[in-house]
N, C-alpha and C positions, 0 to 999 in steps of 0.2 A: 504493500500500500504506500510506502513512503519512497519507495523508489519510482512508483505511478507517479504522486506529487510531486516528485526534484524533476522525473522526465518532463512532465506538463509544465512545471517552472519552469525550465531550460527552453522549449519550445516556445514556450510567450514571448522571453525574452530575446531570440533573436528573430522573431515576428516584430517587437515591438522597438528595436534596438535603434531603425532609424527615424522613431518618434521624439518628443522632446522631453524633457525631465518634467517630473511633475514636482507638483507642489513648490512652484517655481513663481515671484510674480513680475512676468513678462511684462515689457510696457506696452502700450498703446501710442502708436501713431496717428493721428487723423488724417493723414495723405493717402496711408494706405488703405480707410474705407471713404475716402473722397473720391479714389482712383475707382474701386468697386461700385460703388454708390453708380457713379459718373458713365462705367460700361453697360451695368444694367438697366439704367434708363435710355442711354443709346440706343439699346438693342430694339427694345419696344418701341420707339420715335421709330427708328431707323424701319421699323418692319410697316411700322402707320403708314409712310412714307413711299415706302416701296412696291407694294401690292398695288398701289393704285397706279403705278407710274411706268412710264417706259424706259426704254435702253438710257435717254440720256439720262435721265433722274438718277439712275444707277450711278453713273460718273459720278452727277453734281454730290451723288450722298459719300462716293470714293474718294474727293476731294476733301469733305468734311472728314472724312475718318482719315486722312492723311494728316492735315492737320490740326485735329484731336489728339493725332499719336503723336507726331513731335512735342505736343506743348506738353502733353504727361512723360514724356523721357526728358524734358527737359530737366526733371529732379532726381534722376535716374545716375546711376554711377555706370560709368564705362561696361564693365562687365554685362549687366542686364540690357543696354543697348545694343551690343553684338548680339547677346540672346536673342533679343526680339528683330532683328535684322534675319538670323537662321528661322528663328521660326514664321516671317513671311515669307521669304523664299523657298521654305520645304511647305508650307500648305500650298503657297502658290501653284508650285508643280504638282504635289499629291491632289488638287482641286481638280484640276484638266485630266489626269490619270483618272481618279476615282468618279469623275461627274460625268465629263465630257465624252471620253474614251469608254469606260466600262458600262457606264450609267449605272451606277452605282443610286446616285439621285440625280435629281435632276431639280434647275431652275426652271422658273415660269421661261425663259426664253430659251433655252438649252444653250445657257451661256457659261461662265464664271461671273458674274459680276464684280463693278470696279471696286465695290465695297467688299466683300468677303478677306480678301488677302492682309489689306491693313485690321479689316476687322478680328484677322487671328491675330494680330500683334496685341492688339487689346487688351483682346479675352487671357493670351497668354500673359500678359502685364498683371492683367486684376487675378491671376492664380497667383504672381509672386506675389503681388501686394497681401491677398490674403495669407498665402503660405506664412509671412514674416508678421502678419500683426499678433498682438499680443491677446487678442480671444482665439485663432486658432492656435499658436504656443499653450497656452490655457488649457483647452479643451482638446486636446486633437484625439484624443482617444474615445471620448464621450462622440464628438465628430461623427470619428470614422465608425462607430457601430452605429449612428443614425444612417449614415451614408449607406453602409450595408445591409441594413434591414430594409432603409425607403426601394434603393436598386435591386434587392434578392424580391421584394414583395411585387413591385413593379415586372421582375423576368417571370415571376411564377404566371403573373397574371396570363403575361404575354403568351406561355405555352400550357395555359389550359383548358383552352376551347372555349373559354368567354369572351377573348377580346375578338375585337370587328376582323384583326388583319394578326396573323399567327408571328411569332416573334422567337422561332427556335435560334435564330443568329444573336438575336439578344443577348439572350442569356448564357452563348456561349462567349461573348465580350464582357457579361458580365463578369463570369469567371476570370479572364483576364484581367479583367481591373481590378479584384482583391488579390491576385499574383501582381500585379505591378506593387497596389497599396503595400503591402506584407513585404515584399521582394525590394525592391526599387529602393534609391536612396534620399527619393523625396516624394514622401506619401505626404506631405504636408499639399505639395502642388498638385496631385493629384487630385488630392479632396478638395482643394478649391475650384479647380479643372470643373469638378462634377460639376458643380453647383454652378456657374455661371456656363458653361457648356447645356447641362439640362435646361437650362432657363432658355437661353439662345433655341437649343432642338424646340424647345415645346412652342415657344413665341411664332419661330419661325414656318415650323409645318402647321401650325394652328392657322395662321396670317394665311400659308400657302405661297409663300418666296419659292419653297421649293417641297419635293416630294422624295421620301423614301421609294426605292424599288419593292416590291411584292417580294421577290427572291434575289439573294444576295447572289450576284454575279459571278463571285469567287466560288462560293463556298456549295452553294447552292439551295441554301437553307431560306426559308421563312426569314422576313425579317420586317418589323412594327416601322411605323411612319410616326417617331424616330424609334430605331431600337431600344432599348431600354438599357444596353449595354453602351449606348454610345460615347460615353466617356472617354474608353479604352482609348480611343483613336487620338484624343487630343492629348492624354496622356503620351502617346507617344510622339506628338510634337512637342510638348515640355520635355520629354527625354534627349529629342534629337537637340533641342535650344539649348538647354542647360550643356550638352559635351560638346555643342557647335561653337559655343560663344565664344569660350576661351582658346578654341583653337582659328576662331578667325580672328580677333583681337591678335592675339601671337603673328599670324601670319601678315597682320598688317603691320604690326611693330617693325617686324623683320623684313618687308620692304618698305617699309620709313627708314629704315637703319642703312639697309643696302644702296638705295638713293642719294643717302646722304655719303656713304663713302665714295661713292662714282662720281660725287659731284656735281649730282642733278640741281637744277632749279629749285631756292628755297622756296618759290612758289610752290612748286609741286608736288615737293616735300609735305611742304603744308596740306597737302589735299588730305592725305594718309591720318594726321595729327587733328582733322579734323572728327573723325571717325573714334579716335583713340582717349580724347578726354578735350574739355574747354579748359584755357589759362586763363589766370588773373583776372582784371575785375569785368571780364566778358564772363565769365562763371562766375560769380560773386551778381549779377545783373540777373540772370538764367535762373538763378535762384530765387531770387526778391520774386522775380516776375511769377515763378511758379507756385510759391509760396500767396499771393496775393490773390492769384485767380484762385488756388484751393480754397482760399477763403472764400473770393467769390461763389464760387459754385455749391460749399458747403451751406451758405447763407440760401442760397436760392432751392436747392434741397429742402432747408428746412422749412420754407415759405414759399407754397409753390406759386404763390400768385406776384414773387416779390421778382422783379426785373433789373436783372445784374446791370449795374452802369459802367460804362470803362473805369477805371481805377485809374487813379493820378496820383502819383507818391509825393509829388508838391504840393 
């Protein structure tokens, strides 16, 4: 009996090993549920917005989420910038592969739209933001068994002959996604993943932006409009961003470094060091300004009839 209990000990603990200490008390950021706050109301404007509209509205909303995302990296350290850099350019490509090519889903126009690619930058921003605030530090274990009981009750649904549209591919992504939680070395961004990921699926096929296929293309399986596992997928664009960021950050360093020994152009040098961090009080500026509009924006959150005015620091 007591070697049942030290085995089950030992097995929690390296399930639970890349969660955070408990009984800890983490602080609280307000940037980082300004950033959250800020995507999930996006996502719902953005979908109001969209279903009604055609190809070019698409752009004008891609423009707005281009510059939505630079103004939230503007408070962002080097590191999480390359992140989110990898992780548009791998949904980018995985979007045309998975929508376009396989039909996997599909948009209203059987496009990509201009919006989608910046809008993984986002969504993956508001998983770090959650990941590092100090209620999921807090809670992450209380979390992740809400996460797995909402997700596991949601895949049972999916394949027991009550729901409208059978969901056997769900639930096998569901499985995956408590193998990445458990396995992975950042369950914290997973479980934030869910949660603005679910939000995004369900806003999204409910509006009708786009639609799940009947049968998963690959697999061949049933699968819900959205799967109920669909997490997993974005989970593995937080994987591929978090090991991408640091190796293209590196790789820009090292041709800023190599430019500068051959002599190149301090202009063009500069191009590289733009990518890599902001100096002096061009950063020191970048911050006031981001800092200012969080406020903005948290004031208008909390008052929603209340109309942000430009901010003048003099």
């Amino acid at each position: 009996m007591q070697l049942a209990q030290e085995g089950l000990k030992s097995t929690r603990s390296r399930m639970l090993r890349h969660f955070p200490q408990i009984n800890v008390a983490y602080a609280h950021r307000k940037r980082d549920y300004v950033i959250a706050a800020f995507t999930f109301f996006c996502v719902a404007i953005c979908m109001i917005f969209e279903v009604s509209g055609s190809v070019g509205r698409q752009y004008a909303l891609g423009v707005i989420a281009l510059v939505s995302l630079i103004v939230m990296l503007l408070g962002e350290n080097r590191e999480v910038r390359m992140q989110v850099i990898v992780a548009v350019a791998f949904t980018t490509l995985g979007e045309y592969v998975a929508s376009v090519y396989m039909g996997g889903y599909t948009y209203r126009f059987e496009n990509v739209p201009a919006y989608v690619p910046l809008g993984h930058g986002m969504v993956y921003l508001t998983s770090i933001a959650l990941a590092r605030s100090g209620l999921f530090l807090r809670y992450a274990r209380a979390i992740a068994t809400s996460v797995i009981l909402m997700c596991g009750a949601w895949s049972i649904w999916g394949i027991s002959g009550y729901a409208e549209q059978g969901d056997s591919g769900g639930a096998v992504l569901f499985c995956a996604f408590v193998v990445c939680l458990f396995k992975g070395r950042s369950p914290l961004v997973y479980l934030a993943a869910f949660f603005i990921t679910t939000w995004l699926e369900l806003v999204g096929t409910a509006a009708g932006a786009w639609k799940w296929a009947v049968v998963d293309p690959v697999f061949g399986l049933s699968q819900g409009n959205p799967p109920s596992g669909v997490a997993v997928w974005y989970c593995l664009v937080d994987a591929v961003a978090l090991g991408g960021g640091p190796l293209l950050y590196r790789g820009l360093k090292n041709a800023s470094e190599w430019c500068k020994s051959r002599g190149y152009s301090p202009k063009r040098v500069a191009g590289f060091s733009v990518f890599l961090n902001f100096r002096g009080h061009a950063r020191e500026a970048f911050q006031a300004q981001i800092l200012l509009l969080s406020q903005a924006i948290s004031t208008s959150l909390k008052k929603p009839d209340h109309v942000v005015e430009p901010l003048d620091k003099t």
